[in-house]
C-alpha positions as CSV (number, residue, x, y, z in Angstrom):
1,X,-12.9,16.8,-28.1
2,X,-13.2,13.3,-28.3
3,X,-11.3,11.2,-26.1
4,X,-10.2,7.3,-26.2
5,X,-9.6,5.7,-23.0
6,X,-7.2,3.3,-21.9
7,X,-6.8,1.3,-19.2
8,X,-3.3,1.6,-17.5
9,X,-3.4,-0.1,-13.7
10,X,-4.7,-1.5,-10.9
11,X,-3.0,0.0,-7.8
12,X,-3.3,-1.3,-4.0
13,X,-0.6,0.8,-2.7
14,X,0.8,3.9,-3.5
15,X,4.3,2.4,-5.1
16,X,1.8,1.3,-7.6
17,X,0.4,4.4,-9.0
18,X,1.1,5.4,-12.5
19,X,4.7,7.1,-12.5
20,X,4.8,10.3,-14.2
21,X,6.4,8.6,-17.6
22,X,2.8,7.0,-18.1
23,X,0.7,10.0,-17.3
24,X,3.2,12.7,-18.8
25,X,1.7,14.5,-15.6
26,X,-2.0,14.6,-16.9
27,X,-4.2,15.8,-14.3
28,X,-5.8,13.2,-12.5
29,X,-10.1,13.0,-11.5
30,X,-10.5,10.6,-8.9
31,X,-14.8,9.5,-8.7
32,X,-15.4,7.8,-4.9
33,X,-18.7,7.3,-3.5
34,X,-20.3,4.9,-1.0
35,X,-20.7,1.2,-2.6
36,X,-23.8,0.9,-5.0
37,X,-24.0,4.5,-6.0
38,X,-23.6,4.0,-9.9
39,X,-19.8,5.0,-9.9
40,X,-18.9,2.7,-12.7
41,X,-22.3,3.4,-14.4
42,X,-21.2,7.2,-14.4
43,X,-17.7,6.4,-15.3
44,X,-19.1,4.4,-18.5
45,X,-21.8,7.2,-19.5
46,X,-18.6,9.6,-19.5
47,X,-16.4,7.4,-21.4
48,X,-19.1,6.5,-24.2
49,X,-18.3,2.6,-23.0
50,X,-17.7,-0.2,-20.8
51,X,-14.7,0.9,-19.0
52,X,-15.6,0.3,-15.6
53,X,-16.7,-2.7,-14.1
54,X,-20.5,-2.7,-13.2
55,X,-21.8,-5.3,-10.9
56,X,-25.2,-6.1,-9.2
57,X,-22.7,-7.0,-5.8
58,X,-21.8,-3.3,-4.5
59,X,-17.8,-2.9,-3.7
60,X,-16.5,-5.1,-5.9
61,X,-14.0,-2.6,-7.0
62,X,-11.2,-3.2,-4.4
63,X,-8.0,-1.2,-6.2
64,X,-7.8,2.3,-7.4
65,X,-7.6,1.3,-11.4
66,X,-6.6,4.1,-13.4
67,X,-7.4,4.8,-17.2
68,X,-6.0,7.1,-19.1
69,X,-8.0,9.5,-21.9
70,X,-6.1,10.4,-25.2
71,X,-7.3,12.8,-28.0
72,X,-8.2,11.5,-30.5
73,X,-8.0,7.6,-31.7
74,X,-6.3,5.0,-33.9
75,X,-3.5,6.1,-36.0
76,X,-4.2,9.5,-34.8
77,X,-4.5,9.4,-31.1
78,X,-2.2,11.2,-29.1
79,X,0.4,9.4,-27.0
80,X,0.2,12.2,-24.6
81,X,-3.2,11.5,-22.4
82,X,-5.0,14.6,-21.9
83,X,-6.8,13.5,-18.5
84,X,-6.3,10.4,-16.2
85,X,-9.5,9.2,-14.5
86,X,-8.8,6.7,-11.4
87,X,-11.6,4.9,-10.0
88,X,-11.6,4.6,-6.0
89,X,-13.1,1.3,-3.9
90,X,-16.8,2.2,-3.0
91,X,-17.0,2.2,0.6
92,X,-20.0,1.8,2.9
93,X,-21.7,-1.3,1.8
94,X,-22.3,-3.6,5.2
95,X,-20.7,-6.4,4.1
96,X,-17.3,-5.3,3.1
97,X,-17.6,-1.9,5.2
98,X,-14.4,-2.8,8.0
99,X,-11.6,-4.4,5.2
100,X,-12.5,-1.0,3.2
101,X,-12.1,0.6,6.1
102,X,-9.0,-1.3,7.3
103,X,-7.5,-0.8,3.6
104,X,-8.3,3.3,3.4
105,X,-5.0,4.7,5.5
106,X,-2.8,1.7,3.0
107,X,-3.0,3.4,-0.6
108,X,-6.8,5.2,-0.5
109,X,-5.9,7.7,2.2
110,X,-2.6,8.5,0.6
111,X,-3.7,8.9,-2.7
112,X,-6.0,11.9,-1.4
113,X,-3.6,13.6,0.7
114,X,-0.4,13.3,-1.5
115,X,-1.0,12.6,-5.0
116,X,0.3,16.0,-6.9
117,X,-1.7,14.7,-10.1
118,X,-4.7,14.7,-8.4
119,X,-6.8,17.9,-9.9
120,X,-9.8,17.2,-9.2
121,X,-12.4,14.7,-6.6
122,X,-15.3,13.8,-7.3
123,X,-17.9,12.8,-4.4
124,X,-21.0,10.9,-5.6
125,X,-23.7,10.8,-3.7
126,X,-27.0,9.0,-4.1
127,X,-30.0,11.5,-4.8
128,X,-32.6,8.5,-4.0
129,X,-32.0,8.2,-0.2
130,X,-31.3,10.4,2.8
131,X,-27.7,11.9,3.3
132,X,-24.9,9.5,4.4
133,X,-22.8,10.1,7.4
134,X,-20.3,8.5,5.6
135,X,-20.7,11.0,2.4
136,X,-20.1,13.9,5.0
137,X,-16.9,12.5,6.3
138,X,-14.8,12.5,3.0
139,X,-16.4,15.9,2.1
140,X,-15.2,16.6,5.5
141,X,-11.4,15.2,4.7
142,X,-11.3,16.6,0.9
143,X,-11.9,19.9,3.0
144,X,-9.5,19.2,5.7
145,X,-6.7,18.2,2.9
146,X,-7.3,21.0,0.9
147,X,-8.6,19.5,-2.4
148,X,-10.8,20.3,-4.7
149,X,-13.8,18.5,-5.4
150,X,-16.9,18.7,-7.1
151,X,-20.2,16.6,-5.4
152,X,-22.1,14.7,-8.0
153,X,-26.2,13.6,-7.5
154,X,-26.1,10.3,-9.0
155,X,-29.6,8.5,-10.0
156,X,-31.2,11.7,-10.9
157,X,-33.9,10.1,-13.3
158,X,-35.4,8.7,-10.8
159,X,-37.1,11.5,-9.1
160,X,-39.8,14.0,-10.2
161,X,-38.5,17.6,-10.7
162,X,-39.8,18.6,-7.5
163,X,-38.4,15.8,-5.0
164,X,-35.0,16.0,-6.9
165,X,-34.8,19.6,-6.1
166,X,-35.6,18.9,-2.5
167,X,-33.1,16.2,-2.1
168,X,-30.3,18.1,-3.1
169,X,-31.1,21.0,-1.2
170,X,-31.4,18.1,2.1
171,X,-27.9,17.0,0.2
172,X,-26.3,20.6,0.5
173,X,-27.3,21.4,4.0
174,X,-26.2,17.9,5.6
175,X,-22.9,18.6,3.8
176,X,-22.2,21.6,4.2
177,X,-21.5,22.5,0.0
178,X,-22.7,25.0,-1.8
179,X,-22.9,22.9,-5.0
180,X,-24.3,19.7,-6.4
181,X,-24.6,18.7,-10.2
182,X,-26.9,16.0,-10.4
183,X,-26.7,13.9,-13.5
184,X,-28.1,10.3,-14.6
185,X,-25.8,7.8,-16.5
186,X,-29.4,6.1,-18.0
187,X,-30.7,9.5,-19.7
188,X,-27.2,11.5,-20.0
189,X,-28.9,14.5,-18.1
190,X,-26.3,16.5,-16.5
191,X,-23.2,14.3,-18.0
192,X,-22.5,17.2,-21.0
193,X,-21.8,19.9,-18.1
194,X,-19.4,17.4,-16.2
195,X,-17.6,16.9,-18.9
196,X,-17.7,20.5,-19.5
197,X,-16.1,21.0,-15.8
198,X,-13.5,18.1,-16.6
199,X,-12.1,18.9,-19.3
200,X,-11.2,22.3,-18.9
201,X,-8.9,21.4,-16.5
202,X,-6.8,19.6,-19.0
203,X,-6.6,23.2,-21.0
């Protein structure tokens, strides 16, 4: 299936987000993750191109912006989207750690608890370093708020076979999961079975 995205919005509060005549109700796969986590970068290797803004300054993304992924493309795409990715502020990074913070119950917080699109979360978190308190606390609220979610291992190139499989096993325990996928946006490792995961949820 190959899909064409398209940006729709940038939303900073929830009177914003796409009404249902944009998305004809497609489900919707939010990606959040602490600041500097390769979000965009994962977002791009999904997409097959430069959606997402990547920048060398972590947080930089300050809106939820929404695309939305049709079937096909040209003449031929389908005006119907069959998924609607929307890409959450990073959160986390020192320097911009308390407006994030101070912006999260606004439109962030909301779009979590009460967005009826919403099919699916996905938590990114950094196989390089040791787990985040932060990390735990939205695994913690997706539990809380009953949504689904899938954790993601981001930067999995990076590490031998051996110290990848003890970081995500240090991952699961601090977290509490029973389940990480790691992947790598640089070697594509790990992005076929995401896809896999999202788009059966648009069957």
């Amino acid at each position: 299936m190959r899909l064409t995205p398209v940006f729709l919005l940038s939303a900073t509060d929830p009177s914003h987000f796409p009404a249902e005549s944009r998305t004809h109700n497609a489900p919707e796969i939010a990606f959040l993750g602490r600041s500097n986590v390769g979000k965009s970068s994962l977002i791009n290797a999904l997409l097959g191109s430069k959606e997402a803004h990547t920048s060398s300054t972590p947080g930089r993304t300050r809106a939820i912006n929404f695309f939305a992924l049709h079937e096909g493309s040209g003449d031929k795409k389908k005006i119907r989207p069959t998924l609607i990715f929307a890409d959450l502020p990073g959160y986390g990074y020192a320097k911009i750690s308390k407006s994030i913070s101070a912006e999260w119950p606004q439109f962030i917080e909301p779009y979590i608890a009460e967005r009826e699109q919403l099919a699916l979360c996905i938590c990114l978190v950094d196989t390089n370093i040791p787990p985040q308190a932060s990390d735990t606390q939205l695994i913690d609220f997706f539990k809380q708020t009953q949504r689904p979610y899938l954790v993601v291992g981001t930067k999995a190139d990076r590490l031998s076979n051996n110290n990848l499989n003890k970081s995500i096993a240090a991952l699961k325990q601090a977290h509490e999961i029973p389940e990480i996928l790691p992947i790598s946006a640089k070697t594509n490792a790990g992005i076929p079975q995401l896809w896999q995961r999202l788009t059966s949820l648009a069957e």
